[in-house]
TORMAR-650943 format. One record per residue (C-alpha): residue in three letters; x, y, z. Coordinates in Angstrom, 2 decimals. Layout:
BEGIN
<r 'Ala'; <X; Y; Z>>
...
***
This chain:
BEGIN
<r 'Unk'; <6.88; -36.84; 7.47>>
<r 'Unk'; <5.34; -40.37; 8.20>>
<r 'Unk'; <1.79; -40.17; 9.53>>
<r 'Unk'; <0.99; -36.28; 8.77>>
<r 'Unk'; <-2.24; -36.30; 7.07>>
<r 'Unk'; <-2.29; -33.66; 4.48>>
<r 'Unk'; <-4.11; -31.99; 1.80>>
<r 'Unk'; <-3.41; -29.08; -0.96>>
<r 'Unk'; <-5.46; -26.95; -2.27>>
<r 'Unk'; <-5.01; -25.22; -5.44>>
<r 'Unk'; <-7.12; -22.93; -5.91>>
<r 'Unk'; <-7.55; -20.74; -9.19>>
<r 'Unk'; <-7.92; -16.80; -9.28>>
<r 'Unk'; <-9.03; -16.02; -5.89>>
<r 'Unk'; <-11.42; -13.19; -5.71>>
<r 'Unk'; <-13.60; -11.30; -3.82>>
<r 'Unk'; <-14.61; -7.95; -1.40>>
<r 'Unk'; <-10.67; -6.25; -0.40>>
<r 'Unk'; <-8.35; -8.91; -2.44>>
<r 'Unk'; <-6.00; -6.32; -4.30>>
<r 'Unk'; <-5.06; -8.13; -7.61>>
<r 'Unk'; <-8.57; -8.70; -8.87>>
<r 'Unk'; <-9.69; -5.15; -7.38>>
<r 'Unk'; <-6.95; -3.44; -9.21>>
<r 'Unk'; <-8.40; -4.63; -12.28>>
<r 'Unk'; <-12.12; -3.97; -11.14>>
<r 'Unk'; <-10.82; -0.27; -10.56>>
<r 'Unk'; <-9.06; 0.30; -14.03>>
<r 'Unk'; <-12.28; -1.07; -15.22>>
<r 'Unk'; <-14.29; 1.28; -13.31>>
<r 'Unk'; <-12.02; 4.19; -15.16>>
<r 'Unk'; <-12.63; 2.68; -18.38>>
<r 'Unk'; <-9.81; 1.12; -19.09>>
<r 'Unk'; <-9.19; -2.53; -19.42>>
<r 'Unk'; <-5.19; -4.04; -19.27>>
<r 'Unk'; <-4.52; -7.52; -20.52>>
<r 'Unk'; <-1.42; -8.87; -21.93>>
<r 'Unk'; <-0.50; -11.09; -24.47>>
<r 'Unk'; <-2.32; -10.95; -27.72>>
<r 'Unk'; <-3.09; -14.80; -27.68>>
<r 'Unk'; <-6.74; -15.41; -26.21>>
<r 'Unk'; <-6.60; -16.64; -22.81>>
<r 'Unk'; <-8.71; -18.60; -20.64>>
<r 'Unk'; <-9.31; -17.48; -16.86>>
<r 'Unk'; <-11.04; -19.33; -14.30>>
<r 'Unk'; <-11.95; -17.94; -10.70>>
<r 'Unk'; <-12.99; -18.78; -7.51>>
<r 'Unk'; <-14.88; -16.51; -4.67>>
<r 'Unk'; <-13.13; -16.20; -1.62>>
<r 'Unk'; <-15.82; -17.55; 0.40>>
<r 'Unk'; <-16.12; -20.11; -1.68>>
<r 'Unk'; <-12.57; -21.31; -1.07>>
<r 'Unk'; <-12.89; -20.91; 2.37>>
<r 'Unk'; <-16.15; -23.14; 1.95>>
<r 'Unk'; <-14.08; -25.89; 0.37>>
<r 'Unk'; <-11.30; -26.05; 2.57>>
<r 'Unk'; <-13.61; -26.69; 5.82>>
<r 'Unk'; <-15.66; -29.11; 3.48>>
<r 'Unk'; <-12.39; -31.06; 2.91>>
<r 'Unk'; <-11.12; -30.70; 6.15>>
<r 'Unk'; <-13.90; -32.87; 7.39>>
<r 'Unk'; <-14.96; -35.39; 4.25>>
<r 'Unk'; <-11.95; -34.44; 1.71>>
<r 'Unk'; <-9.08; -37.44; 1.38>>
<r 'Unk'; <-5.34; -36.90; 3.24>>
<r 'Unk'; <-2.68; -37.16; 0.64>>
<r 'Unk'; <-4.47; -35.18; -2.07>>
<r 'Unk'; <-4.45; -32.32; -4.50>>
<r 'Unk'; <-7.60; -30.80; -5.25>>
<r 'Unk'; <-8.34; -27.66; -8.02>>
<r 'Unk'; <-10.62; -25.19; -6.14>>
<r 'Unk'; <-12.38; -23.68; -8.96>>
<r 'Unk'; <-15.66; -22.06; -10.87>>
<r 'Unk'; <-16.24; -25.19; -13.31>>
<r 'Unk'; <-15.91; -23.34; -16.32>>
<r 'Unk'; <-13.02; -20.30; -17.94>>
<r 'Unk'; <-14.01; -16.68; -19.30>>
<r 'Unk'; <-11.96; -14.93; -21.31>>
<r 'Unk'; <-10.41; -11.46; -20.83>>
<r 'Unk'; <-13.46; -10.07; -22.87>>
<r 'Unk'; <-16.25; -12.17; -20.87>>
<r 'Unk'; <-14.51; -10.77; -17.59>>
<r 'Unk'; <-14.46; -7.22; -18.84>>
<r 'Unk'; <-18.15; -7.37; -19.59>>
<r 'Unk'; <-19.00; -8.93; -16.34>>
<r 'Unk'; <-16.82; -6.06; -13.95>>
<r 'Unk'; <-18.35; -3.27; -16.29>>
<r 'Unk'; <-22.01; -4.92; -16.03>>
<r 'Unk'; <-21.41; -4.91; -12.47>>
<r 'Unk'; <-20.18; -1.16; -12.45>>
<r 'Unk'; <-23.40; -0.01; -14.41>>
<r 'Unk'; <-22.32; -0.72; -17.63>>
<r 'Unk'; <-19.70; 1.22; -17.95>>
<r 'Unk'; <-18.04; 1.93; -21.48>>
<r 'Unk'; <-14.04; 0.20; -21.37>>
<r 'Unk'; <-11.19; 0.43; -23.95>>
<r 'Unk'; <-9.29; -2.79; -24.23>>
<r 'Unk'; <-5.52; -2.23; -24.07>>
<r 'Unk'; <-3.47; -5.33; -25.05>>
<r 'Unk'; <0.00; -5.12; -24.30>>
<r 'Unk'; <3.13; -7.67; -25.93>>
<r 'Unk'; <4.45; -9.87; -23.34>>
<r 'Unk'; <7.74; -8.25; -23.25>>
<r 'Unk'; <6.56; -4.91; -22.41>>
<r 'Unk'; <4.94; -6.65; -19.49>>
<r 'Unk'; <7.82; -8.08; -18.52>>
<r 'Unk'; <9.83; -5.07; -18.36>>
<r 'Unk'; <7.24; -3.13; -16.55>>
<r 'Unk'; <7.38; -5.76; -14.01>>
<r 'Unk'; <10.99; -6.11; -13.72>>
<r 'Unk'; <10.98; -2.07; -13.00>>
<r 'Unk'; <7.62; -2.25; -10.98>>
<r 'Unk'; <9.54; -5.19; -8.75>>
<r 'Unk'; <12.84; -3.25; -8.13>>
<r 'Unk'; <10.98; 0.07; -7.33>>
<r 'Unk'; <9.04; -2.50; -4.87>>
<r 'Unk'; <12.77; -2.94; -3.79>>
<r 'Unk'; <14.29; 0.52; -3.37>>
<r 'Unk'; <10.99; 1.77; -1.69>>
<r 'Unk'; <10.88; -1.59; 0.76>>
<r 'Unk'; <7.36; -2.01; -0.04>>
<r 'Unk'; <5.88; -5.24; -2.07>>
<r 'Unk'; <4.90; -4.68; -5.46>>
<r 'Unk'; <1.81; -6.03; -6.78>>
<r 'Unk'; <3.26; -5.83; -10.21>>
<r 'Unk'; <6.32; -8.50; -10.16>>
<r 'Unk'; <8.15; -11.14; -12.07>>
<r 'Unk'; <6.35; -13.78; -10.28>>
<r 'Unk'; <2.98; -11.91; -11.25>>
<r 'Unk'; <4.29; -12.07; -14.67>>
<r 'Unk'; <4.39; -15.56; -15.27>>
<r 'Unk'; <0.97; -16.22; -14.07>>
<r 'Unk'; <-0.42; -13.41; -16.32>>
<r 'Unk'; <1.25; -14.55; -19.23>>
<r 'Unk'; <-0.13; -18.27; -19.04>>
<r 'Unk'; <-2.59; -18.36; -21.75>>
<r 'Unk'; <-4.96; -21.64; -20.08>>
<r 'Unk'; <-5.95; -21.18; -16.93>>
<r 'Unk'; <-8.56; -23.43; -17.70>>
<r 'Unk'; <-9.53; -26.13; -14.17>>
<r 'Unk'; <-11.19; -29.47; -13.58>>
<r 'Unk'; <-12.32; -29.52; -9.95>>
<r 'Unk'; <-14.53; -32.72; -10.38>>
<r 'Unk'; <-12.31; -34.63; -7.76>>
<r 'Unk'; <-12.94; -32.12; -5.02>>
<r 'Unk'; <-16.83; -32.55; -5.85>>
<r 'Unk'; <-16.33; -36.47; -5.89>>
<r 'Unk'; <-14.44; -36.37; -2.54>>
<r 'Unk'; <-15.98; -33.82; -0.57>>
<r 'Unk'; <-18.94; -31.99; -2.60>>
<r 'Unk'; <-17.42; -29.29; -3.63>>
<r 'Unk'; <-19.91; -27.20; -5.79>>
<r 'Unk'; <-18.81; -23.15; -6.41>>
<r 'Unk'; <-21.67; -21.35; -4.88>>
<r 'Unk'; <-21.01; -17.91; -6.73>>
<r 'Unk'; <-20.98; -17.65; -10.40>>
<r 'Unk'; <-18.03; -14.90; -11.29>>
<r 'Unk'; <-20.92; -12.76; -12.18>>
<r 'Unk'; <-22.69; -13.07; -8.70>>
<r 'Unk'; <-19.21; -12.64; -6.96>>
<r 'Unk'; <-17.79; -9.50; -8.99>>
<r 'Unk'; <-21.43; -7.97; -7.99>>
<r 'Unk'; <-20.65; -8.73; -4.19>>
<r 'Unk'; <-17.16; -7.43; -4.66>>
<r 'Unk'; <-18.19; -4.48; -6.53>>
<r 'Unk'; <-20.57; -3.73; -3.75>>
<r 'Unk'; <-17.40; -3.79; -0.98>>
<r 'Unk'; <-15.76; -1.77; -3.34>>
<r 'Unk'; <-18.11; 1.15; -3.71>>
<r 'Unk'; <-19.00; 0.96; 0.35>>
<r 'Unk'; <-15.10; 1.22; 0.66>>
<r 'Unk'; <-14.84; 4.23; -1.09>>
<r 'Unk'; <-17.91; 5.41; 0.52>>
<r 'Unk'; <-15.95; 5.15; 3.60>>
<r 'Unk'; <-13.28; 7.00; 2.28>>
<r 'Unk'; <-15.20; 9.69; 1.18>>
<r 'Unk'; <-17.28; 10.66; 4.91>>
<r 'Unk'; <-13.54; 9.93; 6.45>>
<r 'Unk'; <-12.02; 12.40; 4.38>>
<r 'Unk'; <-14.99; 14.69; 5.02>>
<r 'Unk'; <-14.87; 14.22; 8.50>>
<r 'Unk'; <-11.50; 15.03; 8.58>>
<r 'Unk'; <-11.95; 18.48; 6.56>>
<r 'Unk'; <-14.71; 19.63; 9.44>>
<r 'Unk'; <-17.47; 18.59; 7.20>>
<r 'Unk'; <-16.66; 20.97; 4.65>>
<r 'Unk'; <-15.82; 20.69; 0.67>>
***
């Protein structure tokens, strides 16, 4: 449409305190177990929620109409860096590494989707999901959104998987007086 000013954002892996993709993986983590796909290495980059939220007013007010800017941590970590981050954040938790071949990920998602389906409830597990996952470089230049706008990631994924971590373990604090509550007090 003549004279719409716009802008688009594309942000990397968005994470933070009650985003479910990441979380799942911070809770498989927190049971020692560690899913990744693909036996290729792959690169992952991030951003914190807050951060994105961050850039988007930054841009909204100094950013350039008619652009596309990345919306990322400047640099990628692997699946083993990230591991090692969530289980640092956890206490240091011991992990096993499962790799699975693309094409039982595929399938899985395929079923995981149609279940989704049949029960009328989204999946998180999904074709769509699939072909992200099985990308091998995630890796992102965001240098134009610093040029235009200043853009600078204030949380390292370190600093942000320890903030989410936090949510996470007051969330199932929660969860735990709620369910006490609910049982008189008792155990």
């Amino acid at each position: 449409t003549p004279g719409l000013d716009w802008i688009i954002f594309r942000p990397t892996g968005v994470y933070g305190p009650h985003e479910q993709d990441y979380l799942m993986m911070v809770k498989c983590i927190d049971r020692h177990w560690d899913f990744g796909i693909g036996f290729r290495k792959q690169l992952l980059t991030f951003i914190y929620v807050e951060d994105l939220a961050t850039a988007i007013f930054d841009a909204l007010e100094r950013g350039k109409t008619g652009k596309k800017y990345i919306i990322s941590e400047p640099r990628a970590y692997t699946q083993k860096e990230f591991r090692r981050i969530v289980s640092d954040a956890l206490g240091g938790k011991w992990v096993i590494p499962v790799r699975l071949p693309l094409w039982m990920a595929k399938a899985a998602s395929v079923v995981a989707e149609k279940y989704g389906v049949f029960k009328m409830q989204p999946s998180t597990l999904n074709t769509d999901k699939y072909k992200i996952m099985k990308q091998r470089n995630w890796n992102a230049d965001p240098s134009e959104a610093e040029a235009d706008f200043g853009f600078v990631a204030r949380h390292s994924l370190p600093e942000g998987i320890r903030l989410t971590v936090e949510a996470y373990r007051r969330d199932v604090e929660i969860a735990r007086a709620a369910k006490k509550a609910g049982k008189g007090g008792k155990e």
